[in-house]
C-alpha positions in Angstrom: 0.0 0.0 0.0 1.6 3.4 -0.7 1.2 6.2 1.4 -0.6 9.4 1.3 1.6 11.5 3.4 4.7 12.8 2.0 8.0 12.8 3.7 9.9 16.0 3.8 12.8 15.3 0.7 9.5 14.0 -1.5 7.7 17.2 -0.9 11.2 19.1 -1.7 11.7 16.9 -5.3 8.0 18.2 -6.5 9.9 21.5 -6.8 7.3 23.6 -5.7 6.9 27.5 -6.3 5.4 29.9 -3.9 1.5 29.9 -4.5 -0.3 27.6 -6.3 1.1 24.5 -8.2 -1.0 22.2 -10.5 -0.6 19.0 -10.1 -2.1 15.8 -12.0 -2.6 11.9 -9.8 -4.4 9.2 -10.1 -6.1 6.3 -8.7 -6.7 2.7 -9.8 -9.4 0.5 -8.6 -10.0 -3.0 -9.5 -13.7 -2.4 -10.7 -13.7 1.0 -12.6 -9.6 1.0 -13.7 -8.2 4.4 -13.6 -9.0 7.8 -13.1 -7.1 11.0 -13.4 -7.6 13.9 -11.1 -6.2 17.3 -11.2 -5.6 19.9 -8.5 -3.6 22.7 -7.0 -0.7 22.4 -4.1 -0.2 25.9 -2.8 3.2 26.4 -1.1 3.0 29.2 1.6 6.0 31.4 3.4 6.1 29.8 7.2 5.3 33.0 8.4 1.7 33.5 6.3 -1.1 33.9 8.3 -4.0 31.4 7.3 -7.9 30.7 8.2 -9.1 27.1 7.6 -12.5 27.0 7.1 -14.7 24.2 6.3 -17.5 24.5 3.9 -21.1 22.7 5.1 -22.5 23.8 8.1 -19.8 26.7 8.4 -20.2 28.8 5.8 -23.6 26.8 4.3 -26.3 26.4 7.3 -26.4 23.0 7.3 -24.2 20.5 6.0 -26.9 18.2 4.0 -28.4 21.2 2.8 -25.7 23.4 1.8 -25.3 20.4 -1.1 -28.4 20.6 -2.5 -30.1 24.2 -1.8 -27.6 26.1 -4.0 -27.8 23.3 -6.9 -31.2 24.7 -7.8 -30.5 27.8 -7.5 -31.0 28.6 -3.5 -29.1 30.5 -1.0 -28.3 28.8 2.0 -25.2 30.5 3.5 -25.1 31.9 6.7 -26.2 35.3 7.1 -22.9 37.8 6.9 -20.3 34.8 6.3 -19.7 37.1 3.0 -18.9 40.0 4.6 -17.0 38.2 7.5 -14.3 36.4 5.2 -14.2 39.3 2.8 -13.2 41.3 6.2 -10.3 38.2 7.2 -8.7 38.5 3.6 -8.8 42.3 3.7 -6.5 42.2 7.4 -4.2 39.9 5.1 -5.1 36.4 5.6 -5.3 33.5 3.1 -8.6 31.5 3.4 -7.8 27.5 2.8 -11.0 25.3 2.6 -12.0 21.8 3.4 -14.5 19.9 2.4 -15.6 16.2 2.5 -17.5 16.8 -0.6 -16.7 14.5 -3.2 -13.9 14.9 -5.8 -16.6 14.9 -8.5 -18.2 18.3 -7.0 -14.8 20.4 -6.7 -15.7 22.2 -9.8 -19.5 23.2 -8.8 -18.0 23.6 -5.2 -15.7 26.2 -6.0 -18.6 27.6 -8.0 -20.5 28.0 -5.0 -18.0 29.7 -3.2 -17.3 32.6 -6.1 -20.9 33.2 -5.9 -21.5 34.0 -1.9 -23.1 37.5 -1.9 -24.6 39.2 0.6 -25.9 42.8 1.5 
């Protein structure tokens, strides 16, 4: 079984740049072969200040519905979580987010998180 995690000289020989780097994997399963995935590594200065934020139930105001509500057109983000992260990136913060969504919603995800507006 290979591992997920990375040692240090592995993560050195990807020859990362500061700020985002693509990067292309992919995973083999006996039933449905294998499937190519792409996505972005972003390599930050030690000192950077970040906020992690998760996506359902933290900015969305639940987590079953923050899937479904904005796929047919709803709006189902907390009231002011716009104006509150606008506010943390504006006192110099980089927002990272998690998600257990699945891989096959990234694009519609980030979608979703362009499109947060609020008065």
């Amino acid at each position: 079984m290979q591992s997920l995690r990375l040692s240090s000289e592995k993560l050195k020989s990807l020859g990362l740049v500061l700020g985002a780097n693509e990067l292309r994997f992919s995973i083999t399963t006996k039933f449905q072969g294998t499937t190519w995935c792409s996505c972005n590594i972003y390599l930050y200065k030690w000192y950077e200040q970040l906020v992690i934020s998760d996506i359902d139930g933290t900015i969305t105001k639940s987590d079953v519905l923050g899937h479904v509500i904005p796929a047919i057109g709803g709006t189902w983000a907390h009231a002011g979580v716009a104006e509150l992260y606008t506010r943390i990136k504006n006192n110099g913060y980089k927002m990272v987010y998690l998600s257990s969504r699945a891989i096959g919603q990234s694009h519609t995800t980030k979608q979703y998180l362009k499109s947060i507006a609020q008065d």
